[in-house]
C-alpha positions as CSV (number, residue, x, y, z in Angstrom):
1,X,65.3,62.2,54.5
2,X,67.1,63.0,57.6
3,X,64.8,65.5,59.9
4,X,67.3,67.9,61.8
5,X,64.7,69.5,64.0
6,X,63.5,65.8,65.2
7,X,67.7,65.7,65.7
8,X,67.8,68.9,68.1
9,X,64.6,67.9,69.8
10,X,66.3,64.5,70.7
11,X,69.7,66.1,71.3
12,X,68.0,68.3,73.6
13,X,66.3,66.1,75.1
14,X,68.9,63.9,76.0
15,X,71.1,67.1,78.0
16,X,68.7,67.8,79.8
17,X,68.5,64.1,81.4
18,X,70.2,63.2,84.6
19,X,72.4,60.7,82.3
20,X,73.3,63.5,79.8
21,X,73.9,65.8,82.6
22,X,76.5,63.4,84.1
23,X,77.9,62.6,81.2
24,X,78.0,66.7,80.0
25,X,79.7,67.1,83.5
26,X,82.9,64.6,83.8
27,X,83.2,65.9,79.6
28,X,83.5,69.2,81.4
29,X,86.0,67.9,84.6
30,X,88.2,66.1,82.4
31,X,88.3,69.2,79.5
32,X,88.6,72.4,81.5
33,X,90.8,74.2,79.5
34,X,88.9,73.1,76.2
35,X,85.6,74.3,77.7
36,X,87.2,77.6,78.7
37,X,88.3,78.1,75.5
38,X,85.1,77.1,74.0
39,X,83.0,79.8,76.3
40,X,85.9,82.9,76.0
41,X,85.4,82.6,72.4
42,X,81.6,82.5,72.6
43,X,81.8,85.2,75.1
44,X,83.6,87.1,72.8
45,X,81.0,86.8,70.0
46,X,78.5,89.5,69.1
47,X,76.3,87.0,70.3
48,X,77.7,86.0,73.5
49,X,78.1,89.7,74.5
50,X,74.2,90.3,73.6
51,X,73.5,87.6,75.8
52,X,75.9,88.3,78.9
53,X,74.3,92.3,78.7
54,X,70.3,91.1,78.7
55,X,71.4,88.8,81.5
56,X,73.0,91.9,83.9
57,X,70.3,93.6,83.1
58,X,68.0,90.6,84.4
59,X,66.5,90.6,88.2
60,X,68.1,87.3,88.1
61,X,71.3,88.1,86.7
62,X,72.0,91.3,89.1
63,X,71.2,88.7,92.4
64,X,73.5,86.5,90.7
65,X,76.3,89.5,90.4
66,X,75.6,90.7,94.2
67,X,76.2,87.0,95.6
68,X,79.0,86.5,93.7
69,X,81.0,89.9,95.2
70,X,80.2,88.5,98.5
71,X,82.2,85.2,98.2
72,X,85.9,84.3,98.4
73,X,86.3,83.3,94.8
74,X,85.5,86.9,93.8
75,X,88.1,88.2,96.3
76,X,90.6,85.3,94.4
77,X,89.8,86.6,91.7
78,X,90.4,90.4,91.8
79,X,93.9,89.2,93.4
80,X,94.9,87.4,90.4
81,X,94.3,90.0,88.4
82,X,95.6,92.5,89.9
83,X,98.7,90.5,89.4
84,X,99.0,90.7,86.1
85,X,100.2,93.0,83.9
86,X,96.8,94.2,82.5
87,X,95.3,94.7,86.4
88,X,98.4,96.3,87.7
89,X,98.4,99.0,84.2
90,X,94.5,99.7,85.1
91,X,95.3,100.0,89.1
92,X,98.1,102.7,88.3
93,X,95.3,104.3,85.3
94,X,92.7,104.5,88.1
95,X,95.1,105.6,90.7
96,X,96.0,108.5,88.3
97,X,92.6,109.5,87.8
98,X,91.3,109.4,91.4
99,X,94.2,111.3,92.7
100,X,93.8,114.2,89.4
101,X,89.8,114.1,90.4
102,X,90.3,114.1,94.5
103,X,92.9,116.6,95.4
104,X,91.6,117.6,98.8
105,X,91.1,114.0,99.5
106,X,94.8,113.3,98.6
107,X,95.9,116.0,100.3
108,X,93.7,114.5,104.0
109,X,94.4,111.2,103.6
110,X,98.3,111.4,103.5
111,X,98.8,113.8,106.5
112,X,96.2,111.7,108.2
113,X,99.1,109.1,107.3
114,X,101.9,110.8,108.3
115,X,101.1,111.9,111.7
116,X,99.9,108.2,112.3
117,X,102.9,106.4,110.8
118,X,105.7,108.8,111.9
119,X,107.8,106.0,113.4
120,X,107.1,103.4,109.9
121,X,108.1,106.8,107.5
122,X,111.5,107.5,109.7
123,X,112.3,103.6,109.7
124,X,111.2,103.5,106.0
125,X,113.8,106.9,105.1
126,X,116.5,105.4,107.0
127,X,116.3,102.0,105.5
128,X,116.3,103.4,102.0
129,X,119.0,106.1,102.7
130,X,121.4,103.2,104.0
131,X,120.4,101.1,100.2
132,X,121.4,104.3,98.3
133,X,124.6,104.7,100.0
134,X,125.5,101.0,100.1
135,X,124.6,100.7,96.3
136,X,126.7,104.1,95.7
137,X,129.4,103.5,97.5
138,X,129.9,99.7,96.2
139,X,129.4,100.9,92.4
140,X,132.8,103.2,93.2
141,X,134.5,100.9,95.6
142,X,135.1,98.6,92.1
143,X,132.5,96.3,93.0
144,X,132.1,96.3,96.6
145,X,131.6,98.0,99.6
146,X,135.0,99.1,100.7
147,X,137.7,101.5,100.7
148,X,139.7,101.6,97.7
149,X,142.8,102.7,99.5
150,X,143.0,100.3,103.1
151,X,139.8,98.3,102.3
152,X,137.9,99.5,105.1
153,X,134.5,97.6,104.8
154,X,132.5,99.2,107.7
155,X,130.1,101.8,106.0
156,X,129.6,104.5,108.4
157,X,133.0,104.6,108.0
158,X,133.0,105.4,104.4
159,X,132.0,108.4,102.3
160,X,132.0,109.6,98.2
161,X,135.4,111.3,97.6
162,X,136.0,113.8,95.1
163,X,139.2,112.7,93.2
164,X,139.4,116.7,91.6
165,X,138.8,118.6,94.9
166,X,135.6,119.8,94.4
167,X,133.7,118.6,96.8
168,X,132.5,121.9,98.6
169,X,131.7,123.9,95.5
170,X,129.6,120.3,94.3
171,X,128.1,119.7,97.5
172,X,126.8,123.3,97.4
173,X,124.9,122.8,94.1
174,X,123.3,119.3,95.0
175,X,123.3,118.7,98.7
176,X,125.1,116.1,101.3
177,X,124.6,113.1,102.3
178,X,121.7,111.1,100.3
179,X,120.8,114.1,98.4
180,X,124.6,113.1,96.8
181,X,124.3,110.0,96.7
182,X,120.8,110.4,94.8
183,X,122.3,112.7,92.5
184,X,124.9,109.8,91.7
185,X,122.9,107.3,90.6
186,X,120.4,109.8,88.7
187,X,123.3,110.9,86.4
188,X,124.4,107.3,85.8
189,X,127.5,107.8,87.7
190,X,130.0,109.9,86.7
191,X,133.6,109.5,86.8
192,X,136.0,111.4,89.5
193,X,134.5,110.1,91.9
194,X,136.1,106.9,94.6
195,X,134.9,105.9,98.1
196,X,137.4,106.1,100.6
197,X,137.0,105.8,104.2
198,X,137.5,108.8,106.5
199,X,141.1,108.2,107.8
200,X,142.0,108.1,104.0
201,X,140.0,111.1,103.5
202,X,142.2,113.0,106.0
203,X,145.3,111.6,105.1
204,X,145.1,112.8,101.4
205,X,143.6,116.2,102.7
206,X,146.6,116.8,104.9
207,X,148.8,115.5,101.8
208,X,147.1,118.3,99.6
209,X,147.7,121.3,102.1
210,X,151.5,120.1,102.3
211,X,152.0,120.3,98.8
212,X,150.8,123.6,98.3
């Protein structure tokens, strides 16, 4: 008859020798992603997650937890997961949540911001506002960033024109400049709409005022 506890005692016995532990370890270098799987799923158990909790609750376990915060591989690893899909969904959740709970704080900390980044902000703003107009005016150049008339390529040179003659009662509704272009590429871009250069602008103004 086969004695199974005589069987764990000797099991047990053998880990915990140095030639067991050896042999345990190069099992483990040689079968990481086994052994992970192995632990997640034990971790995951009703057991495991007993056994994880009585162990943060431990003097031991919360030493354990207050070295590990204090060493690079915790860093590591708060990076990697913030990478993911998970860690950037919670960031934004907790973002939410702090900014709902902490108006006054919100409110401090981003004209504290301002009035110490004024020069990054303006250089930010511009940068954008030169992106919006390039990707505008490319999207109703046919493809590229250009007259559609003489080609002109230079963009400070080029503007949105209004193909019905409407620009000044649409410009009074939603705004010059970027607050147009904005207003663009929120509604998808509409139709009637070209980029021309500002000789060509002029020269089909001064053709409309002749033929009335």
């Amino acid at each position: 008859m086969i004695d199974n506890e005589a069987i764990k005692a000797a099991k047990r016995k053998y880990n915990q020798s140095t030639k067991g532990k050896e042999k345990r370890r190069l099992w483990r270098l040689s079968h990481k992603e086994q052994e992970r799987i192995v632990e997640n799923r034990y971790c995951q158990s009703p057991k495991g997650k007993a056994q994880k909790q009585r162990y943060s609750k431990s003097e031991k376990g919360r030493q354990a937890q207050k070295q590990y915060r204090q060493t690079d591989k915790r860093r590591v690893s708060l990076k990697r997961y913030a990478q993911t899909e998970k860690g950037k969904a919670k960031a934004i959740e907790l973002s939410r949540k702090w900014r709902a709970e902490h108006p006054e704080q919100l409110r401090a900390a981003v004209k504290k911001y301002q009035e110490t980044h004024k020069v990054q902000i303006r250089q930010h703003h511009k940068e954008r506002n030169r992106q919006l107009k390039l990707e505008v005016l490319t999207y109703y150049g046919n493809g590229k960033c250009a007259c559609v008339q003489c080609n002109e390529k230079r963009i400070d040179c080029l503007s949105i024109d209004h193909i019905n003659n409407n620009g000044y009662e649409h410009r009074k509704v939603v705004g010059n400049g970027s607050r147009m272009y904005s207003w663009l590429r929120k509604n998808n871009y509409p139709i009637d709409y070209q980029t021309l250069c500002m000789n060509c602008q002029f020269v089909k103004r001064a053709d409309l005022l002749k033929s009335r």
